[in-house]
LOSE-945058 format. One line per field, with one value per residue (C-alpha): residue number from 1; y negated, z negated, x negated; residue in one letter. Coordinates in Angstrom, 2 decimals, decimal comma. Layout:
num: (NUM	...) $
north: (Y	...) $
up: (Z	...) $
east: (X	...) $
residuo: (A	...) $
//
This chain:
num: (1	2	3	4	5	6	7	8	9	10	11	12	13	14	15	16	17	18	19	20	21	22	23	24	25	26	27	28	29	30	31	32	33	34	35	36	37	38	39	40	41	42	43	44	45	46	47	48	49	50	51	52	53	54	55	56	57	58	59	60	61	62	63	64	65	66	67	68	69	70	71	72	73	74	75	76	77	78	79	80	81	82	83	84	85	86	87	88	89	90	91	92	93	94	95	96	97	98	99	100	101	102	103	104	105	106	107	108	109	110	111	112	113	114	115	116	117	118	119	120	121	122	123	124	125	126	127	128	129	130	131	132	133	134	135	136	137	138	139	140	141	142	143	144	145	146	147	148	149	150	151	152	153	154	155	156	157	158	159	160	161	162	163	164	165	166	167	168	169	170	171	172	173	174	175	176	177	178	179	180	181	182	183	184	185	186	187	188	189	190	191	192) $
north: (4,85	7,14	10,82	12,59	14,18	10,74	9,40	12,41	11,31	7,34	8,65	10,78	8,14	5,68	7,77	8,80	5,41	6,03	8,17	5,03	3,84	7,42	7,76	5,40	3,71	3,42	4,35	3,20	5,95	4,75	7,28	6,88	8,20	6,95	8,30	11,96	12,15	9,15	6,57	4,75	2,55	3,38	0,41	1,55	-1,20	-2,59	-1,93	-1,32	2,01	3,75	8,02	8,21	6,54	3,96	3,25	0,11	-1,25	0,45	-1,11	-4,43	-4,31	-3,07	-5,65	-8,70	-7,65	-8,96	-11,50	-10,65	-11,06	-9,61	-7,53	-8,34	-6,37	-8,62	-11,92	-10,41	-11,76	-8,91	-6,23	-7,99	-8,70	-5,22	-3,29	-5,78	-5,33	-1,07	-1,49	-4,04	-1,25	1,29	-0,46	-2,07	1,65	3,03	-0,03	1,11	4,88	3,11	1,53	3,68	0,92	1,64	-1,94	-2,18	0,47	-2,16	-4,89	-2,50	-0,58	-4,87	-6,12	-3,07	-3,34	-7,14	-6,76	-3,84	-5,65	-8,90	-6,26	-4,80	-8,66	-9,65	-6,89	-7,68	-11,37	-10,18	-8,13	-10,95	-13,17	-10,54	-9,18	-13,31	-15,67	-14,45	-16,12	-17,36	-16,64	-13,12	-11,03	-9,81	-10,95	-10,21	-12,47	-12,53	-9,31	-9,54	-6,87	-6,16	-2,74	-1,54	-2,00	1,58	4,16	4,06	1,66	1,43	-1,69	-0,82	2,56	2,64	4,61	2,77	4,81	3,00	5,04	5,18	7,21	9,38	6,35	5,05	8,34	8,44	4,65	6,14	9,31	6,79	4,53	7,83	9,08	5,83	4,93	8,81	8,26	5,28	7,79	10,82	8,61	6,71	10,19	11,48	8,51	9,00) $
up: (30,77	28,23	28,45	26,22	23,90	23,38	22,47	19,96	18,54	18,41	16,61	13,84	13,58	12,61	10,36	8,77	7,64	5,24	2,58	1,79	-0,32	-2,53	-2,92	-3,90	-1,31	-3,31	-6,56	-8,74	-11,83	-14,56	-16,21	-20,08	-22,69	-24,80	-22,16	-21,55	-19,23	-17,42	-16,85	-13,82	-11,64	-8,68	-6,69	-4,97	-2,19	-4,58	-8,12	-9,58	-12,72	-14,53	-13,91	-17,36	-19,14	-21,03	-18,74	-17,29	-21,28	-21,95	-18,92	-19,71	-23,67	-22,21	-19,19	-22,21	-24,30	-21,29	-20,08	-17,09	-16,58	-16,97	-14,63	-14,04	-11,00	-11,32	-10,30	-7,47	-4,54	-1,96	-3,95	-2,98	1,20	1,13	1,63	4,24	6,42	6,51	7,38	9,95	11,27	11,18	13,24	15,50	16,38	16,81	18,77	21,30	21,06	22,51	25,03	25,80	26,58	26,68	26,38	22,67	21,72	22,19	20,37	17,83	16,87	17,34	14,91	12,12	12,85	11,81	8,99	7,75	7,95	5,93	3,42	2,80	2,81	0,09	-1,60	-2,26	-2,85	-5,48	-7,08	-6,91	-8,69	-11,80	-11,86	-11,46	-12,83	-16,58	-19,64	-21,24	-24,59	-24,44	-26,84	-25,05	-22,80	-20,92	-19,23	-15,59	-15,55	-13,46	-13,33	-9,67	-9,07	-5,97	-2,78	-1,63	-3,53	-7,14	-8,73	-12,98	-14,44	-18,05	-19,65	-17,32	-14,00	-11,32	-8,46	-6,02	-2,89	-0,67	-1,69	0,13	0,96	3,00	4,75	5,99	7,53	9,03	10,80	11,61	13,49	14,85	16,04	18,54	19,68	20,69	22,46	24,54	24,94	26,07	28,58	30,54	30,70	32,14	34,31	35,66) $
east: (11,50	10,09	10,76	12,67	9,40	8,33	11,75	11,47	8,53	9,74	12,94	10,66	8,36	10,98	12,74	9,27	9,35	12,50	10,18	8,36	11,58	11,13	7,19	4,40	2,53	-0,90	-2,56	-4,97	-6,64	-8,28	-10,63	-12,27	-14,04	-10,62	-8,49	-9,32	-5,80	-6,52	-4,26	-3,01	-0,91	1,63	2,32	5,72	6,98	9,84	8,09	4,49	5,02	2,47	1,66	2,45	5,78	3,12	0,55	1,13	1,81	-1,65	-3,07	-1,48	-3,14	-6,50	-6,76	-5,44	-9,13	-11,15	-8,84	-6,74	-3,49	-0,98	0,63	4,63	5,56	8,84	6,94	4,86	6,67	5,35	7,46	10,85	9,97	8,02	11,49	12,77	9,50	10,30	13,64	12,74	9,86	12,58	14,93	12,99	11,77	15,42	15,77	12,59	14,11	17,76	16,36	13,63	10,97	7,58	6,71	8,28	6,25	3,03	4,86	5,88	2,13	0,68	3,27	2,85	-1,45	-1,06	1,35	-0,99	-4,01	-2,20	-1,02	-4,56	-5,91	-3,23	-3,98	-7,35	-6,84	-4,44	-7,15	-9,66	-7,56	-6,81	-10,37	-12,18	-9,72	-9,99	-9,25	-11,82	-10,53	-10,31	-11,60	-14,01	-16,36	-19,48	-21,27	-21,43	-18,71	-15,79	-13,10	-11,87	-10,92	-12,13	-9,91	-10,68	-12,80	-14,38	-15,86	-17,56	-15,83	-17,27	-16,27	-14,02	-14,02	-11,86	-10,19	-7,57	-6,84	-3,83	-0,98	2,05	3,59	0,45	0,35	3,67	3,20	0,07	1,88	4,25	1,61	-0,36	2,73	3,86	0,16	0,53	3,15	1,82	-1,44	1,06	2,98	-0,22	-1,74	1,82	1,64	-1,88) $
residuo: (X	X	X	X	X	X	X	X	X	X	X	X	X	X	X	X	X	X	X	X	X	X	X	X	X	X	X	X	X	X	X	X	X	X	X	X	X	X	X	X	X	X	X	X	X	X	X	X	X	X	X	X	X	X	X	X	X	X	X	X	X	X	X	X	X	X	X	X	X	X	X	X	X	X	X	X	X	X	X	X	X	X	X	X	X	X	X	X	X	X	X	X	X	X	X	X	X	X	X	X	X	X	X	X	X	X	X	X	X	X	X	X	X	X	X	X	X	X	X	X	X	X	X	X	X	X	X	X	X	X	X	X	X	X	X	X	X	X	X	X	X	X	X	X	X	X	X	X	X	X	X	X	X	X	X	X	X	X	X	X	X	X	X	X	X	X	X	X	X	X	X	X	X	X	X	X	X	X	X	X	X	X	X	X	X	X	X	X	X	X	X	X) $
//
């Protein structure tokens, strides 16, 4: 049985979970010579928007010169289970908070490690395929170029300076995780 300042910390952690349906859970700033403001993506878990009201129609015309695709957050399939895979987090920790078992807690920091580490992973195969599979009747086109923004940290891609980093979104999953593998660490030492 866990004692009643881990079930605290089970309950917040759960709950934490909930502000990933109101913030963005990564970004990505673009930064040019032709955009002194920068421009950028937020990839929410239900939608992908731009910082500014235009940017992902700017992104879209700039990203059509060199031949990637366009981005439709409507036909990325991730966007629509995303949701379901928070709430199932979320409930599956009240769940360990009702029935204050230990062992859940395992199965619960496995299961969001693996389905963290397949988001990150799909992630960057989706960025592979828009920054590699280009058309080759684009406007414009370098030889030997390809256009993958970086997974984490900054990368040149032209005259333009690429920054994709996690957002508030990723942090509050992260508290979340911190906050049960604590909780396991709390209750061995409390044990020992």
């Amino acid at each position: 049985m866990l004692s009643k300042k881990s079930l605290l910390i089970v309950l917040f952690s759960s709950l934490l979970l909930l502000g990933t349906y109101f913030v963005p859970i990564w970004k990505i700033d673009l930064n040019a010579p032709q955009y002194p403001e920068g421009i950028g993506l937020r990839i929410w878990l239900n939608k992908i928007t731009g910082v500014h009201e235009f940017d992902l129609d700017n992104i879209n015309k700039l990203n059509h010169y060199i031949g990637m695709k366009t981005i439709e957050p409507d036909s990325i399939p991730e966007l629509k289970i995303m949701p379901y895979i928070i709430a199932f987090f979320v409930i599956f920790g009240l769940t360990v908070f009702l029935l204050k078992r230990k062992r859940l807690i395992y199965v619960w920091c496995f299961l969001m490690i693996v389905i963290l580490t397949i988001g990150l992973y799909d992630y960057y195969v989706w960025e592979y395929d828009y920054g590699h599979n280009l058309n080759p009747n684009a406007p414009i086109k370098v030889p030997g170029m390809t256009y993958q923004p970086p997974l984490l940290g900054t990368k040149q891609l032209l005259n333009m300076r690429t920054t994709s980093l996690p957002d508030i979104g990723s942090y509050l999953i992260g508290i979340s995780l911190i906050g049960m593998v604590g909780v396991l660490i709390y209750e061995k030492k409390k044990k020992n």
